[in-house]
C-alpha positions in Angstrom: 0.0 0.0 0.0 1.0 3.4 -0.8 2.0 5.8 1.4 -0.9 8.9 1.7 0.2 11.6 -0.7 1.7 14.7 1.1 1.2 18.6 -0.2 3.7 20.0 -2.5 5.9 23.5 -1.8 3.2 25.1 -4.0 0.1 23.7 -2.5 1.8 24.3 0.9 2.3 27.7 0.1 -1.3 28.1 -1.8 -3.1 26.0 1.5 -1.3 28.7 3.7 -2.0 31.7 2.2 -5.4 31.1 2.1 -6.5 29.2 4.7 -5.3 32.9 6.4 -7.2 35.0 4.3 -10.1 33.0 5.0 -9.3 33.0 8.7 -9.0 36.7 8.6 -11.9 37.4 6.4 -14.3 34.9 8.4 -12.8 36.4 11.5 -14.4 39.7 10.5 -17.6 38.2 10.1 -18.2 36.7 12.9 -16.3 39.5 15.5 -19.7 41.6 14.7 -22.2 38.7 14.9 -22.4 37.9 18.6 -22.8 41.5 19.8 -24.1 43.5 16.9 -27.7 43.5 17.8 -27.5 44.9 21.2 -24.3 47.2 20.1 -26.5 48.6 17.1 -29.2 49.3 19.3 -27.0 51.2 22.0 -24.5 53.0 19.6 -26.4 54.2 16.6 -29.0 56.9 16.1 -32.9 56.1 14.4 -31.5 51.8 15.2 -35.1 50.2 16.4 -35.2 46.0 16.3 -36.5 45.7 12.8 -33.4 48.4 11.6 -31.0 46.5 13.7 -32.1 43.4 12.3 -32.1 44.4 8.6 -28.8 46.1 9.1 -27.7 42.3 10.5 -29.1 40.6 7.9 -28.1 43.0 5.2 -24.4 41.6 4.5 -26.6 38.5 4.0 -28.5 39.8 1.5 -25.9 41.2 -1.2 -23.4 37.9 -0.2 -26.3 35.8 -1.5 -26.9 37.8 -4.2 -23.7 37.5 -6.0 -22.1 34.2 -4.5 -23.4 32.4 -7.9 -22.4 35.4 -10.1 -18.9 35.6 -8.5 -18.3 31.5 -8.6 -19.4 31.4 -12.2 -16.9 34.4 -13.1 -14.2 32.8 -11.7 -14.9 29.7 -13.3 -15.0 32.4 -16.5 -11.6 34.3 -16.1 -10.0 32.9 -13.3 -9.9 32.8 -9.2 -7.6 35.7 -7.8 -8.9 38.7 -10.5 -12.8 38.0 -8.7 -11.0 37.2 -5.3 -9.4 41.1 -5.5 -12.4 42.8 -6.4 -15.0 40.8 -3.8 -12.2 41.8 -1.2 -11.8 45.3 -2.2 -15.4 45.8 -2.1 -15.4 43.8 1.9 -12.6 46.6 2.9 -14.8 49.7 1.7 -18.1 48.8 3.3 -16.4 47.6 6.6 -14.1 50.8 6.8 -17.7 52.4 6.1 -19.6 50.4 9.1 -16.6 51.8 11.2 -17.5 55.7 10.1 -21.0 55.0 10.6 -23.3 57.0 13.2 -26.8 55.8 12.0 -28.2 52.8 11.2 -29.0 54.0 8.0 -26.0 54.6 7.2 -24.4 51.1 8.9 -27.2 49.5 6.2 -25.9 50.7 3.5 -21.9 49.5 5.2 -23.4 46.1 5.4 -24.7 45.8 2.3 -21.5 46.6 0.7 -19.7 44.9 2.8 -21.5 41.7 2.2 -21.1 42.7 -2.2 -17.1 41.2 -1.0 -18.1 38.2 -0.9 -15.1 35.6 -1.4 -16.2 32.0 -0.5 -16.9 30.3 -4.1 -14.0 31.9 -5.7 -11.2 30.5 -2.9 -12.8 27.4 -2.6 -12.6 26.8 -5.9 -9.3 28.6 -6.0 -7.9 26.0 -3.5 -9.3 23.1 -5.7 -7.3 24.9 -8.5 -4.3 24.8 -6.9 -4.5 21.2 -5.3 -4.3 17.5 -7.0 -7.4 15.4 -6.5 -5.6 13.0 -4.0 -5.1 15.6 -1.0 -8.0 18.0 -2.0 -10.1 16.9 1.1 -7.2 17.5 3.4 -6.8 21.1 1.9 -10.5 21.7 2.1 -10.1 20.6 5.7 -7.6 23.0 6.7 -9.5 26.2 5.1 -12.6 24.5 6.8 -10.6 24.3 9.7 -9.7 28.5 9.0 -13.1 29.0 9.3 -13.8 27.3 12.5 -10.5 28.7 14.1 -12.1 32.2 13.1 -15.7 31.3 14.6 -13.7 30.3 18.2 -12.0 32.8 18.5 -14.5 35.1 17.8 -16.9 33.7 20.3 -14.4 34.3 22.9 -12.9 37.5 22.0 -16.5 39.6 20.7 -17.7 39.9 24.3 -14.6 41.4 25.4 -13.8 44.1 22.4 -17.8 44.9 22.6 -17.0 46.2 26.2 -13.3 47.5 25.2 -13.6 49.2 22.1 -17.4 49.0 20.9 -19.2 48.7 17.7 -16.8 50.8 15.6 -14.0 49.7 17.4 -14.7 46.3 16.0 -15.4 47.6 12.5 -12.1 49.2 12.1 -10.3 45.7 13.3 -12.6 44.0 11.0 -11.3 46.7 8.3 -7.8 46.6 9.2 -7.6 42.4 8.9 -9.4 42.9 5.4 -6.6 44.9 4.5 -4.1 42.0 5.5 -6.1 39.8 3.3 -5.2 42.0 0.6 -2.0 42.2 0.9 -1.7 38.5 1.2 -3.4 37.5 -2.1 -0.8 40.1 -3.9 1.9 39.3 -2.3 2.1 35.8 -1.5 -0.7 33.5 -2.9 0.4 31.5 -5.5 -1.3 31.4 -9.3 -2.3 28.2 -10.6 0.0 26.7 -13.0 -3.1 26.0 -15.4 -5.8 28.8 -15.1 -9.2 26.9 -14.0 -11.3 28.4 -16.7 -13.9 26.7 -18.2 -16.0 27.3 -21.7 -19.5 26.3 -20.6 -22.1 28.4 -21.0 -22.9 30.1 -17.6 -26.2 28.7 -18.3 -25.0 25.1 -18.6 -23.2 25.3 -14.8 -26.1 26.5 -13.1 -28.2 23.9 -14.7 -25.8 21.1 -14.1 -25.5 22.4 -10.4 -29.4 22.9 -9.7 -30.1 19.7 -11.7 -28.5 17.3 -8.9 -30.9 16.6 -6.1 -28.3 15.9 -3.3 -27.0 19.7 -3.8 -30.5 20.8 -3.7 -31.1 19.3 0.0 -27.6 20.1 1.1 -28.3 23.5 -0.4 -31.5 24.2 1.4 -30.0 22.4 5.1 -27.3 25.0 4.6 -30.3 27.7 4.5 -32.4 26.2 7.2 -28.9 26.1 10.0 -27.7 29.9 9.0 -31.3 31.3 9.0 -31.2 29.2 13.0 -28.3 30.8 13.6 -28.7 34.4 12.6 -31.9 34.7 14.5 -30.1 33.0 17.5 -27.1 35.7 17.8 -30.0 38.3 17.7 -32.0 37.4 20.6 -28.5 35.9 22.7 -27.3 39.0 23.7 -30.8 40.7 24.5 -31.2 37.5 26.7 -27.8 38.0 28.5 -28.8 41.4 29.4 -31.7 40.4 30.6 -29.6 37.6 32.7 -28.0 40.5 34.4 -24.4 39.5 32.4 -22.0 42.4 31.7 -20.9 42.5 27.9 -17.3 41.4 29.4 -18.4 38.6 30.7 -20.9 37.3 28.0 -17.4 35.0 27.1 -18.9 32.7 30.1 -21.7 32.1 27.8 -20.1 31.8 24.4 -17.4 30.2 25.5 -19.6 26.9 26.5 -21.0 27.4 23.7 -18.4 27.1 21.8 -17.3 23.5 23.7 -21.0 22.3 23.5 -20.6 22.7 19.5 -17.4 21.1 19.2 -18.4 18.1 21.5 -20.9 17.8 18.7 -19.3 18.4 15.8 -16.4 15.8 16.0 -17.9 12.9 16.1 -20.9 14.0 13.7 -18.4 14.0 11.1 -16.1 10.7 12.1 -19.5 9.0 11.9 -20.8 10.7 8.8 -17.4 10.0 6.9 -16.0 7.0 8.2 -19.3 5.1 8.2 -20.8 6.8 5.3 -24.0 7.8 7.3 -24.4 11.4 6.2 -27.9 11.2 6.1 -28.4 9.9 9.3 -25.6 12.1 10.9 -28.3 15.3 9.7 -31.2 13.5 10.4 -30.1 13.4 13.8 -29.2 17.3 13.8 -32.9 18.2 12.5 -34.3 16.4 15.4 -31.9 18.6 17.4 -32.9 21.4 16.3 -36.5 21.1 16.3 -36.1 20.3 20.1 -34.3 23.4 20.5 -36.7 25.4 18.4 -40.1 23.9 20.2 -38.8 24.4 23.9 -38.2 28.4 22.5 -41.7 28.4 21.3 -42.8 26.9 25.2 -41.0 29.2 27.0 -41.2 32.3 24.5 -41.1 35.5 26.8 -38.7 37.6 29.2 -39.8 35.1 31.9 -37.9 32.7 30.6 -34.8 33.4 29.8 -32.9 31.2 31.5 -35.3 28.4 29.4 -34.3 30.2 26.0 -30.7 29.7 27.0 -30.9 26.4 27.5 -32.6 26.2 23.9 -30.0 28.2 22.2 -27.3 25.7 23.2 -29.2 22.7 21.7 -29.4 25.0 18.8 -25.8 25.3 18.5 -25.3 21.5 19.2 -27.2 21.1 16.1 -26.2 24.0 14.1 -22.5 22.4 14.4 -23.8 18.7 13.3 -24.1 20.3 10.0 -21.1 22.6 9.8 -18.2 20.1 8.5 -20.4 17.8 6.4 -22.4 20.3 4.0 -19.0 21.5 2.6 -17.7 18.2 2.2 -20.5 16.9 0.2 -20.7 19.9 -1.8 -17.2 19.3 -3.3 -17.9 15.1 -3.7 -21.4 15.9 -5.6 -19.6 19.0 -8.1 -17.8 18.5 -11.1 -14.8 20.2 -11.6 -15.8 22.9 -14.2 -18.9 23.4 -11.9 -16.8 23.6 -9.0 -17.1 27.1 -8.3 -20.4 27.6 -9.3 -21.9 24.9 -7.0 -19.6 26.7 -4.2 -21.7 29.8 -5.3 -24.9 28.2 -5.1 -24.5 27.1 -2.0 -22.6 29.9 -0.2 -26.3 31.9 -1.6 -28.2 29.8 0.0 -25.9 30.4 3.4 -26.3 34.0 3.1 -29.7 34.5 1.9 -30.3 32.2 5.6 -27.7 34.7 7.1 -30.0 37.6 6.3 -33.7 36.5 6.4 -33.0 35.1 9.8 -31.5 38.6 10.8 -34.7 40.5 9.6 -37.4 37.8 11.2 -35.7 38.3 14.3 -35.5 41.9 13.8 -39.5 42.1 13.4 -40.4 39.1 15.3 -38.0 39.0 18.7 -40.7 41.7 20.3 -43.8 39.8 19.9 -45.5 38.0 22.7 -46.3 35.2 20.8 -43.8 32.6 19.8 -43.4 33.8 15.8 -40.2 33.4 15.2 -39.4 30.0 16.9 -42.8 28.6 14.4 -40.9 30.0 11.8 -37.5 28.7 12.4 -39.1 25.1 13.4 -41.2 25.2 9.5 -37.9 25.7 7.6 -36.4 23.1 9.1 -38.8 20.4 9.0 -39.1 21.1 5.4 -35.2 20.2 5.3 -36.0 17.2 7.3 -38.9 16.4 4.5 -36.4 17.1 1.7 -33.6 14.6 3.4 -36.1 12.0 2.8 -34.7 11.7 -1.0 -31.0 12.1 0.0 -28.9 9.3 -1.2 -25.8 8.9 0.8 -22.6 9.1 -1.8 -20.9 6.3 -2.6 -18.5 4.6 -0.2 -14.7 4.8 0.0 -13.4 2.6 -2.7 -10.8 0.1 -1.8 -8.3 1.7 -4.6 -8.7 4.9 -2.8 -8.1 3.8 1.0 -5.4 6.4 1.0 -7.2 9.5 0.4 -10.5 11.0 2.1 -13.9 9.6 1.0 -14.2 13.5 -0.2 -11.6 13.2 -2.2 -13.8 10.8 -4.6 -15.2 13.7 -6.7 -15.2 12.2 -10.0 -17.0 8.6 -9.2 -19.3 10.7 -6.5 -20.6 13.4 -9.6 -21.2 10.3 -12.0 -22.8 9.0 -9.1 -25.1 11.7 -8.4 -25.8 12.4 -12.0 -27.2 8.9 -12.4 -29.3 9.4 -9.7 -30.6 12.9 -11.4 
């Protein structure tokens, strides 16, 4: 047996490089998301729930809009042109948010801010500059970017919220945007063959839309962002009304953060050693309605401590899903449709991102349970959906030496057989 295939200087290099920027530029997101909704309301003039709440959900809305058109132009003229421009346009709205004094004015920062929206094209960059045998384990480390960035930023928003404040935040968010910059000019590598493809733009999204398994994957990503959007709303309205100091909201989110990883580790080993993705989600849908029908039952300001409780099942739930819908999104795309599958599914991220901001926004002050009901539907119609989810195609005893996600080429046949 072969010994398991290890990076190259270049991939090295390219894994590196990126796995930063995407550190830094998932950093930024989630720095703001923990604390924005009480910060908004405190620190910005005309800011009412449903303004706070659109302004939340507003980097949502213009990520989502252009996660397909960037992934299918940088399958069109290349990954690190589309990467500059969606970052360029993440460092003026964020150095705008930092400037802003209404909430007017911190819409219109979010929206451009979420315009820079970089996940298709650096996936698929990463793909580009990566051979098929240790793809999965460079997937894993930029996934493992991302998670670093979501830690840390559990831990360390409570404590810049009380130090430095909204804008305070904003300008750090700025400033690592900035280093992401200068990192994709200076030191990210270009791949040796530009990953361009002549398909008709038409012709990606169809093959992309046309494959059921992306379709439910697509719409679980939607249902656990739209959860968890609506969830950092009302957390830090609940820990004020728990009597905790924004300083020490890290004794919340910290937990939190342990109570998701506890989850997430062995939802994956089991999901990708066994091949039981379907079960493995299964399982976090039933968590997640749990969570979602104890908010419902103890909706209200009198139960707070209740809501809490149901927030961390959320988040048990919530990180069920986190390392497997990326995963199968890369086993279930072909490689000229790589970037626009990444597209389609970091829309359906974002659009979650931002219609679970604005529900919360208008819904969080009602006396009846809204918002929970609406959550709970969403997700039961993923549940309904994961009915028709086949489970890709196992490792292959040829390929014991790479990741079952590394299988992309028998796992798109696959799936395009069952289409």
């Amino acid at each position: 047996m072969s010994k398991p295939s290890l990076f190259t200087p270049q991939e090295t290099k390219g894994i590196l490089s990126l796995g930063t920027i995407m550190f830094s530029h998932m950093l930024g997101l989630f720095l703001i998301l923990p604390v924005f909704s009480l910060l908004a309301k405190e620190s910005l003039t005309n800011a009412s729930n449903a303004t706070v709440g659109l302004a939340m959900g507003a980097y949502g809305l213009t990520a989502a809009c252009l996660q397909v058109p960037l992934g299918v132009w940088s399958d069109k003229v290349g990954r690190k042109p589309v990467l500059a421009f969606a970052l360029l346009l993440f460092v003026s709205g964020s150095l705008l948010a930092a400037m802003a004094d209404s909430i007017e004015l911190m819409i219109l920062a979010r929206l451009i801010q979420g315009a820079g929206a970089v996940s298709a094209p650096l996936f698929a960059l990463i793909a580009d500059l990566t051979r098929p045998e240790v793809r999965a384990r460079a997937n894993a480390g930029l996934g493992g970017a991302v998670g670093l960035s979501f830690g840390i930023s559990m831990s360390l928003s409570p404590l810049l919220a009380g130090w430095v404040g909204l804008h305070g935040i904003f300008w750090i968010i700025s400033a690592l945007a900035c280093v992401s910059m200068l990192l994709l000019f200076t030191v990210v590598p270009s791949p040796l063959e530009r990953a361009t493809t002549k398909e008709p733009v038409l012709q990606l999204l169809k093959l992309t839309l046309a494959n059921r398994e992306l379709r439910i994957i697509n719409l679980g990503a939607f249902a656990s962002k739209m959860g968890l959007s609506a969830v950092f709303f009302m957390l830090p309205f609940t820990l004020r009304g728990l009597g905790l100091d924004k300083a020490d909201w890290w004794k919340i989110y910290l937990p939190l953060l342990l109570v998701g990883g506890v989850a997430m580790v062995p939802a994956a080993i089991m999901a990708e050693a066994k091949n039981k993705f379907k079960q493995v989600m299964a399982t976090g849908i039933a968590t997640m309605l749990v969570a979602f029908g104890l908010l419902a039952w103890f909706w209200g300001e009198a139960h707070l401590v209740a809501r809490l409780v149901a927030i961390f099942l959320f988040f048990m739930a919530f990180n069920v899903f986190e390392p497997l819908f990326p995963s199968l999104v890369t086993r279930l795309s072909t490689a000229e449709s790589k970037g626009t599958a990444s597209g389609v599914y970091n829309l359906s991220q974002f659009l979650g991102l931002a219609l679970g901001s604005i529900l919360a926004g208008l819904l969080y002050a009602q006396t009846l349970p809204y918002l929970a009901g609406a959550l709970a539907l969403v997700a039961l119609a993923f549940g309904f959906a994961l009915r028709g989810f086949a489970n890709p195609p196992p490792r292959q005893a040829h390929a014991a030496t790479a990741p079952v996600s590394d299988l992309e080429e028998q796992t798109a046949e696959a799936a395009a057989e069952q289409v």
